[in-house]
C-alpha positions in Angstrom: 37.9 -52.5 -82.7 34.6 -53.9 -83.6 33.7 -50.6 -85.6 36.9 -50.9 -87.4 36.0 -54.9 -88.1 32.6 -53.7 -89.6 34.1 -51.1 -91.8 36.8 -53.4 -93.3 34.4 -56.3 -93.9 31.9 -53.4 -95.6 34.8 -52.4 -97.5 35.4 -56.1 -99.1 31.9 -56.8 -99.8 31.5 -53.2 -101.8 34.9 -54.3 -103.6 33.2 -57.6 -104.0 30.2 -56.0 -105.8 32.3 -53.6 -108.0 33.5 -56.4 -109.3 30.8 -58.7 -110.4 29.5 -55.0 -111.7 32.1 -54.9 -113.9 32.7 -58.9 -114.7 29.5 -59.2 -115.7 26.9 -56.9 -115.4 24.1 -58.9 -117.3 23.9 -61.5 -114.4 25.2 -59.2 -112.0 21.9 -57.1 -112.9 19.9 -59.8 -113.0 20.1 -61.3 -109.8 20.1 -57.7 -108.1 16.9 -57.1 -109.9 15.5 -60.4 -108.5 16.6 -59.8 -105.1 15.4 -55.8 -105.2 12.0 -57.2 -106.0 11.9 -59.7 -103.6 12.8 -57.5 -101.1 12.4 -53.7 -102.3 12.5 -52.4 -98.2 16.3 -53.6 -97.9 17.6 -51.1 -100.7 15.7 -48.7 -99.0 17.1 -49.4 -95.5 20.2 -50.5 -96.6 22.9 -48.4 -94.8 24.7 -48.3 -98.6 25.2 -44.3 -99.3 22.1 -43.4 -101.0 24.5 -41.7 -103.8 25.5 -44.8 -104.3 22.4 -47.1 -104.3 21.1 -44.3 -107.1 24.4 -44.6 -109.4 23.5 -48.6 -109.2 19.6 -48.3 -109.9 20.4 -45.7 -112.9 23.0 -48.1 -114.0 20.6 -51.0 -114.0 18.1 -48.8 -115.5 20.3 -48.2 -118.4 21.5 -51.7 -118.9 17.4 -52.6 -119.3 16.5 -49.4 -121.3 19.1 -50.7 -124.0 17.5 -54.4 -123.9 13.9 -52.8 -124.3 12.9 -54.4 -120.9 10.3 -51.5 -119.6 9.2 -53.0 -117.5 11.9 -53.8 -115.4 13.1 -50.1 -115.5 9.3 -48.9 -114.1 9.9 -51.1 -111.5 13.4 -49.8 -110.8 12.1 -46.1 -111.0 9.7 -46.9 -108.3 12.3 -48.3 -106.0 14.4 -44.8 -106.8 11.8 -42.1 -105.8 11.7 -44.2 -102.6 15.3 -43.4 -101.9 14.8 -39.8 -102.7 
């Protein structure tokens, strides 16, 4: 019963993030990007698909490439060859 609790409330809080994803990406992105700084070792331990976690980094990273913020996406790229 718990397992089933777990998946249901990880269900809701992915739905939760698809959401502000589409909502608003530019804040979405930018308070992910803060807190994947802050803490790069919890995207990589995250137990988020890693299929997933990529789709989100290479979405960031396109969101930044089109604002000219390089920066942002060399940090980004870092934090993707540690998934891979």
């Amino acid at each position: 019963m718990d397992n089933f609790k777990s998946r249901r409330n990880k269900k809701y809080f992915y739905e939760a993030i698809e959401g502000l994803i589409v909502n608003n990406k530019s804040i979405f992105f930018s308070v992910l990007y803060k807190a994947i700084m802050e803490h790069p070792s919890y995207v990589v331990l995250s137990d988020m698909p890693i299929d997933r976690k990529c789709e989100i980094l290479e979405d960031m990273l396109k969101h930044y490439e089109g604002n000219e913020d390089y920066e942002k996406c060399a940090n980004l790229i870092k934090i993707k060859k540690n998934l891979t």
